[in-house]
C-alpha positions in Angstrom: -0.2 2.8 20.7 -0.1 1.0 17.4 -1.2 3.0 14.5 -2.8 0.0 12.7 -5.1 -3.0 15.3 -6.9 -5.9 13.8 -8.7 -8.4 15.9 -10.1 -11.7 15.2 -11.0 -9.9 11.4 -12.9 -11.9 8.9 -14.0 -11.0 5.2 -16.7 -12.7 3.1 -18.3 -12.2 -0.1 -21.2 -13.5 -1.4 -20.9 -16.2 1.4 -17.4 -16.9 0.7 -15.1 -16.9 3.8 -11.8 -14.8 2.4 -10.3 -14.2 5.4 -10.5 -15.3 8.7 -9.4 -14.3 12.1 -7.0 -11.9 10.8 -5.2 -10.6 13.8 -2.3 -7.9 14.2 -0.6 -4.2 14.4 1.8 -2.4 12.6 3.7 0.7 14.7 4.5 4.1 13.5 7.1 4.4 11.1 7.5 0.6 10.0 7.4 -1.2 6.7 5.6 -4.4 7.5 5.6 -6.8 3.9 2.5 -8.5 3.2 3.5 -11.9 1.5 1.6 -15.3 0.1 1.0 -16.6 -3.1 -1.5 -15.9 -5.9 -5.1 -15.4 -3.9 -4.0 -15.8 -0.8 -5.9 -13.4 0.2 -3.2 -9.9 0.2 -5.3 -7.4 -2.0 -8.4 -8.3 0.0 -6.7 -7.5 3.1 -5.9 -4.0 1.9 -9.3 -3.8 0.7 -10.7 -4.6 4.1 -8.6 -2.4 6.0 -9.1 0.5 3.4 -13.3 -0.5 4.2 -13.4 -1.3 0.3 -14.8 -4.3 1.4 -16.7 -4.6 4.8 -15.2 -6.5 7.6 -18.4 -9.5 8.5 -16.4 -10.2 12.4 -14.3 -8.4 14.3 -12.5 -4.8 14.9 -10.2 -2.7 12.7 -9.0 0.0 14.8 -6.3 3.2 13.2 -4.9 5.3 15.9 -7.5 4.1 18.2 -10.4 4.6 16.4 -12.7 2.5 14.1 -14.4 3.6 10.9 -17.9 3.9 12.7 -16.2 6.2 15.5 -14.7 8.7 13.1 -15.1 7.5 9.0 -13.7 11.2 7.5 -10.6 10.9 10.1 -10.2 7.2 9.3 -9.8 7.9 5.3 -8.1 10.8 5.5 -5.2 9.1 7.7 -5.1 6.2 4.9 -3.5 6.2 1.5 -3.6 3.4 -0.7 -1.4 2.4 -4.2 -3.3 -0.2 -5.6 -1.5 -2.8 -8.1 -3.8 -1.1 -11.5 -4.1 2.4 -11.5 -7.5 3.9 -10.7 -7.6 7.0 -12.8 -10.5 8.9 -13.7 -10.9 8.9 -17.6 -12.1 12.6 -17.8 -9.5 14.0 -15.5 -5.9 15.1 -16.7 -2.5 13.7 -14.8 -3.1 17.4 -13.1 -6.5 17.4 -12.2 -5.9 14.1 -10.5 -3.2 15.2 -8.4 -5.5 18.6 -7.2 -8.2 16.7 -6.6 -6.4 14.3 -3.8 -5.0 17.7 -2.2 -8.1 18.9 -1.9 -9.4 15.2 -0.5 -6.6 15.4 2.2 -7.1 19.2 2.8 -3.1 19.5 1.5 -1.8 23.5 1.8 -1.1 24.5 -1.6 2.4 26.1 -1.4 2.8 22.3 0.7 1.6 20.7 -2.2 3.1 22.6 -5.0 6.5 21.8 -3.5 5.8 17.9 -3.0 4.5 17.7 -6.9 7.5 19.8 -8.3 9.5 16.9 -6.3 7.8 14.0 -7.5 7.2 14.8 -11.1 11.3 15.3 -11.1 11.5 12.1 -9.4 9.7 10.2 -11.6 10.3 12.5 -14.8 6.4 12.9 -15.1 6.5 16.9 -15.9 5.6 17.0 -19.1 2.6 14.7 -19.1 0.5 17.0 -16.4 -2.4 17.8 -19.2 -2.9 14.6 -20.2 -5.5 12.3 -19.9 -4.9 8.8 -19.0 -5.8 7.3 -21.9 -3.1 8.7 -23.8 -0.5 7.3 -21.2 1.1 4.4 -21.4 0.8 2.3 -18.1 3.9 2.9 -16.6 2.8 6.6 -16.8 -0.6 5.7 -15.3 1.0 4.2 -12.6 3.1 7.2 -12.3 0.1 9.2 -11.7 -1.2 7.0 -9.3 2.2 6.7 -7.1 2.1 10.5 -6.8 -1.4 10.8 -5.8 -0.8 8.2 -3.0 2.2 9.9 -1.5 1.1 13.3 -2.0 -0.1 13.5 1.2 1.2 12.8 5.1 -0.9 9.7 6.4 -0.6 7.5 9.5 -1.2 4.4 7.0 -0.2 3.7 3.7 -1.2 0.7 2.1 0.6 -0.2 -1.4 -0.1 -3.8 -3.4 2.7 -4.0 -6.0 4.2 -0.7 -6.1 6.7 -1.7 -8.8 4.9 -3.1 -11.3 5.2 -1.4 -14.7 7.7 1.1 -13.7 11.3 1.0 -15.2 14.2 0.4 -13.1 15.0 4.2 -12.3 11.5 4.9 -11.2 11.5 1.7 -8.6 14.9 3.0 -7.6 13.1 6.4 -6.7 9.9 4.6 -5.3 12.1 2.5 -2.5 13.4 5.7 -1.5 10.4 7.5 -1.2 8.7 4.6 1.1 11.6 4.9 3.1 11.2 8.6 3.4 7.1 8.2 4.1 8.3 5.5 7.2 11.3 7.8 8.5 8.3 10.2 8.8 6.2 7.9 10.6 4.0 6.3 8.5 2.8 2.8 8.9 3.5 1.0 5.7 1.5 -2.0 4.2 3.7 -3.3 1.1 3.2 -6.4 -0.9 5.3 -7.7 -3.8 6.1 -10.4 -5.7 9.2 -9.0 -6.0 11.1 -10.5 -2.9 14.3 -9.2 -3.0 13.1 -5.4 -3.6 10.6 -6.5 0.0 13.6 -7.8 2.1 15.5 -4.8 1.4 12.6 -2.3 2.1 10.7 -4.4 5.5 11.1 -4.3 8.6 8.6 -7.4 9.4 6.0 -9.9 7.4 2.8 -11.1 7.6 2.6 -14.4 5.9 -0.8 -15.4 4.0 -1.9 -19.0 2.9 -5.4 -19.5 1.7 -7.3 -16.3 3.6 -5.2 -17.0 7.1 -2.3 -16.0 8.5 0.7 -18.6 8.0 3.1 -16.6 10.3 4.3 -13.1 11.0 7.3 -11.7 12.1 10.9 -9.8 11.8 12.0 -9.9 8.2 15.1 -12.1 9.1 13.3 -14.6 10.2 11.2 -14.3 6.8 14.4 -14.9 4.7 15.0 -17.9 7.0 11.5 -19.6 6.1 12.7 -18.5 2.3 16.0 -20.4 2.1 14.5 -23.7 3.7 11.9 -23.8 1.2 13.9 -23.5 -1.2 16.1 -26.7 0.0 12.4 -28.2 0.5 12.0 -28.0 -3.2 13.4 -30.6 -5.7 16.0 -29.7 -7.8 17.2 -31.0 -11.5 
């Protein structure tokens, strides 16, 4: 069974038609890249599938089950990196970090091991008792990369994980996403980064203007890459 099903899916808002007939699945344990230009439609996607923004046609089913069967089970099996982090301005880097164990029901001696590990990783320890405004963004983002993979989910969905993060910290972030799919985890990536996504995917899903331009293994996605670029001009 596929861990992520949409059918027929479209989004609107405020009459607007964002996305239509969206249409696919992502397996256990995959890293599917979500690619298209500038409004193409990518964040909304995530947003839809995350129930951010409601769905106006068809059926978004995870592990089976859609939000109306099961809305607690359905969040708690999603985690989501957005491209700005989402911080709370009255809670420290700390607080943040208990508060989505507590979200996700995380054991504590589970989750003390899993933060010691990340705020290594990402060299984060001594900013725990801050609060976000005194971070720069990099840090925020930090903060918001840990709270995402802090717990085990059957979905992750992340929208430009690498942005403001310096070269060490992307280096530890690929690793980690490879880690969350060698566990199982469906993962949801986009990037403008293109090199960083071939390297990390497994398979696209191609956006153009709210629809799906083509899907498929990533090979086949670095074919479509290298005759566009012949396709352009050149000086």
């Amino acid at each position: 069974m596929a861990v992520l099903e949409l059918s027929q899916v479209d989004t609107e808002i405020g009459g607007t038609l964002l996305l239509e007939d969206i249409s696919f699945s992502l397996e256990a344990g995959t890293i599917t890249a979500l690619v298209g230009h500038n409004g193409a439609g990518k964040s909304t996607l995530m947003r839809t599938i995350l129930n951010e923004l409601e769905a106006a046609k068809g059926t978004i089913r995870l592990n089976g089950k859609t939000l109306e069967e099961d809305l607690l089970g359905y969040k708690r099996q999603t985690a989501y990196l957005p491209e700005e982090p989402m911080l709370l301005t009255e809670l420290t880097a700390m607080q943040h970090f208990q508060l989505y164990a507590a979200s996700y029901g995380l054991e504590e001696k589970l989750f003390d091991q899993r933060l010691e590990s990340l705020l290594e990783g990402f060299e984060l320890a001594d900013k725990l008792h801050e609060y976000p405004e005194s971070l720069s963004k990099g840090m925020r983002q930090k903060v918001q990369t840990i709270c995402a993979l802090l717990p085990d989910t059957a979905l992750l969905c992340i929208d430009e994980p690498f942005m403001g993060l310096d070269i060490y910290a992307m280096r530890y972030l690929e690793k980690l996403i490879l880690e969350k799919a060698a566990g199982g985890t469906a993962i949801l990536l986009t990037s403008h980064q293109l090199e960083r996504v071939k390297d990390l995917a497994d398979s696209f899903i191609m956006l153009q203007h709210g629809k799906i331009e083509g899907m498929g293994p990533i090979s086949a996605f670095e074919t479509i890459l290298r005759r566009s670029d012949r396709d352009e001009p050149h000086d």
